[in-house]
GUVEX-414257 format. One record per residue (C-alpha): y, z, x; residue in one letter; residue number from 1. Coordinates in steps of 0.05 Angstrom, whole numbers. Example, Ala and Ser with C-alpha at 12.3 -4.5 7.8 and 13.67 -1.06 7.14 Angstrom:
! GUVEX-414257
+--------+--------+--------+----+-----+
!      y !      z !      x ! aa !   i !
+--------+--------+--------+----+-----+
!    -90 !    156 !    246 !  A !   1 !
!    -21 !    143 !    273 !  S !   2 !
+--------+--------+--------+----+-----+
//
This chain:
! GUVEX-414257
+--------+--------+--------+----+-----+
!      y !      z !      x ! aa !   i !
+--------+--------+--------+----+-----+
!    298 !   -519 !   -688 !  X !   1 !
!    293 !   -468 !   -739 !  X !   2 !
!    316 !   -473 !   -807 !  X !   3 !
!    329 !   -553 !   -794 !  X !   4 !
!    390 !   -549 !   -751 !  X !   5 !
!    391 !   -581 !   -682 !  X !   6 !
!    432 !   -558 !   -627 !  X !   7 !
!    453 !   -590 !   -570 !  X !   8 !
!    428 !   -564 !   -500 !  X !   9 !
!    483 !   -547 !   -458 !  X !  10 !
!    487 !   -567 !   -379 !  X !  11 !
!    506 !   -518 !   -326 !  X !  12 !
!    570 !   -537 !   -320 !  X !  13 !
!    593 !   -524 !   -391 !  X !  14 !
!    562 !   -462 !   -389 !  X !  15 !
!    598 !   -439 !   -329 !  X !  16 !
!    666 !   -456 !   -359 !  X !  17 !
!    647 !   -419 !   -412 !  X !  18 !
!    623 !   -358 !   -370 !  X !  19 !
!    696 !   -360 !   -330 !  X !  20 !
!    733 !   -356 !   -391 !  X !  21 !
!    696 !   -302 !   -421 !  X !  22 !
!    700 !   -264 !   -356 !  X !  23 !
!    787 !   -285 !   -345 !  X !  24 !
!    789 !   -265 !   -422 !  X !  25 !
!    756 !   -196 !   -412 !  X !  26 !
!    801 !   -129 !   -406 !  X !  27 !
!    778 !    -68 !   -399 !  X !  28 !
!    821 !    -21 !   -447 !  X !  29 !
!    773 !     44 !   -436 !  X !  30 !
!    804 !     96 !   -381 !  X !  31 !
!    751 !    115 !   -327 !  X !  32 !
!    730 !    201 !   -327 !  X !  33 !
!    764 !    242 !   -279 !  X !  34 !
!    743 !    239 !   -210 !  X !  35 !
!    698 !    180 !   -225 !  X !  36 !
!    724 !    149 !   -147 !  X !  37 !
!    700 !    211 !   -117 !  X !  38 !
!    634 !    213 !   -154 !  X !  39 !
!    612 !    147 !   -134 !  X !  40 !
!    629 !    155 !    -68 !  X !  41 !
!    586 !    217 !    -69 !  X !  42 !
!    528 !    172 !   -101 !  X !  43 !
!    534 !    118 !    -40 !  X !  44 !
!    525 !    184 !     10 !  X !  45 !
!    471 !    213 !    -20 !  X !  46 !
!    434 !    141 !    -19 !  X !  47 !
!    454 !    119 !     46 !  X !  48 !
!    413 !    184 !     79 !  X !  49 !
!    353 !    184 !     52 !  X !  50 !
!    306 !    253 !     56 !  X !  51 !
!    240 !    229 !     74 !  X !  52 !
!    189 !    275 !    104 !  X !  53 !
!    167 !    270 !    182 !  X !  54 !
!     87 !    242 !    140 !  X !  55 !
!    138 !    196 !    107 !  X !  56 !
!    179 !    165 !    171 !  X !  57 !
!    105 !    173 !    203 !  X !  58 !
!     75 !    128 !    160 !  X !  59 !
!    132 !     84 !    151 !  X !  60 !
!    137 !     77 !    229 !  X !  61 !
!     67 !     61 !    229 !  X !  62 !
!     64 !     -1 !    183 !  X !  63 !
!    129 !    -33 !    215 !  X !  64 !
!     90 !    -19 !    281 !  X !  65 !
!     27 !    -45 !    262 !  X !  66 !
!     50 !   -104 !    226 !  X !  67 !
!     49 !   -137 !    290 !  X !  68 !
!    -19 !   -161 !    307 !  X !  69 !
!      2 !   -169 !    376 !  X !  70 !
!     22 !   -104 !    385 !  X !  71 !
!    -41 !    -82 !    341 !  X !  72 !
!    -89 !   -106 !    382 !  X !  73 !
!    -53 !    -87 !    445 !  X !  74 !
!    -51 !    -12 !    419 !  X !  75 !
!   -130 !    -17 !    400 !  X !  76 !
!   -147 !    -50 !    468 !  X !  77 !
!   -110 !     10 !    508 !  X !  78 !
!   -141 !     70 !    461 !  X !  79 !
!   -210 !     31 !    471 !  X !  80 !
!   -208 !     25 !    550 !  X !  81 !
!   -182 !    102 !    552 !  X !  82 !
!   -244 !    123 !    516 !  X !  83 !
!   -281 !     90 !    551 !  X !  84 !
!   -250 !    117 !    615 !  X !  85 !
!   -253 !    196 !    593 !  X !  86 !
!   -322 !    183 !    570 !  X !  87 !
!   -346 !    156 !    641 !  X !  88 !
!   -306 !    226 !    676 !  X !  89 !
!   -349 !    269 !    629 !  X !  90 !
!   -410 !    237 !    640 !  X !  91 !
!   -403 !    249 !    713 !  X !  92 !
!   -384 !    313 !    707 !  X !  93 !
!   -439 !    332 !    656 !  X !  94 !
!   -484 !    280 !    714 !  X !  95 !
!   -454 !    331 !    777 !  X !  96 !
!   -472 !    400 !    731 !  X !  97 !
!   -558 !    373 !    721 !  X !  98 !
!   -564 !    356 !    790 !  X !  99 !
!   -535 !    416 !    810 !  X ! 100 !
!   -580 !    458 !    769 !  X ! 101 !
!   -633 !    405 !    784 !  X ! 102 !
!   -643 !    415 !    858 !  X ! 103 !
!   -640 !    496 !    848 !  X ! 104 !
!   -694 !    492 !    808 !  X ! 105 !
!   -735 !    446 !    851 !  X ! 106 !
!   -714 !    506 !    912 !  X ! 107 !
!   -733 !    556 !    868 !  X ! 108 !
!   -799 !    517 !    860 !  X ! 109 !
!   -814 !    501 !    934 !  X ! 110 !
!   -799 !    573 !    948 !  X ! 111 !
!   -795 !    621 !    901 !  X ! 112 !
!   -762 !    677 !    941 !  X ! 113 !
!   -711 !    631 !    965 !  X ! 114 !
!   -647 !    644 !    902 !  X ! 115 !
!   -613 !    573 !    873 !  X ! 116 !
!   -550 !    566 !    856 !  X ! 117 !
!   -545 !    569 !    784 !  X ! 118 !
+--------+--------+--------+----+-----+
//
């Protein structure tokens, strides 16, 4: 060690003893401010109810959610298959409208005089 003098490494134990009788030995002689129960209690409220914004509790709902590959992969699966669904009810809608307008035109072009639905 430095300066040529060797010290002798203590084991746990010792050094707990020692850090019990330092802590029985210890007295605290300084009075605590007024109202100093009533402030920390105040503290502990205040941190207990966190203010977090609805983006905030969003967000943190999301990654607890989603941490769940299980449930991940179920939520992906369901928003896959309804997209999938809505797009096949627009297509034959959009499908219903061109052969409606289809086959007016095709009366309009057998006969001319005869009027289509538009």
């Amino acid at each position: 060690m430095a300066g040529g003098a060797s010290r002798r490494p203590m084991n746990m134990k010792e050094n707990q003893t020692q850090l019990e009788r330092a802590l029985q030995e210890w007295r605290v002689t300084t009075p605590l401010p007024a109202r100093f129960q009533q402030q920390v209690w105040k503290r502990i409220e205040r941190a207990e109810i966190p203010s977090i914004s609805v983006v905030d509790a969003l967000r943190a709902w999301f990654t607890m959610v989603f941490a769940r590959p299980a449930f991940a992969v179920a939520y992906v699966t369901v928003l896959l298959l309804t997209g999938l669904a809505l797009g096949f009810v627009q297509a034959g809608h959009k499908a219903a409208r061109w052969d409606r307008q289809l086959e007016a035109r095709y009366v309009q072009l057998i006969d001319p005089y005869q009027r289509g639905q538009p």
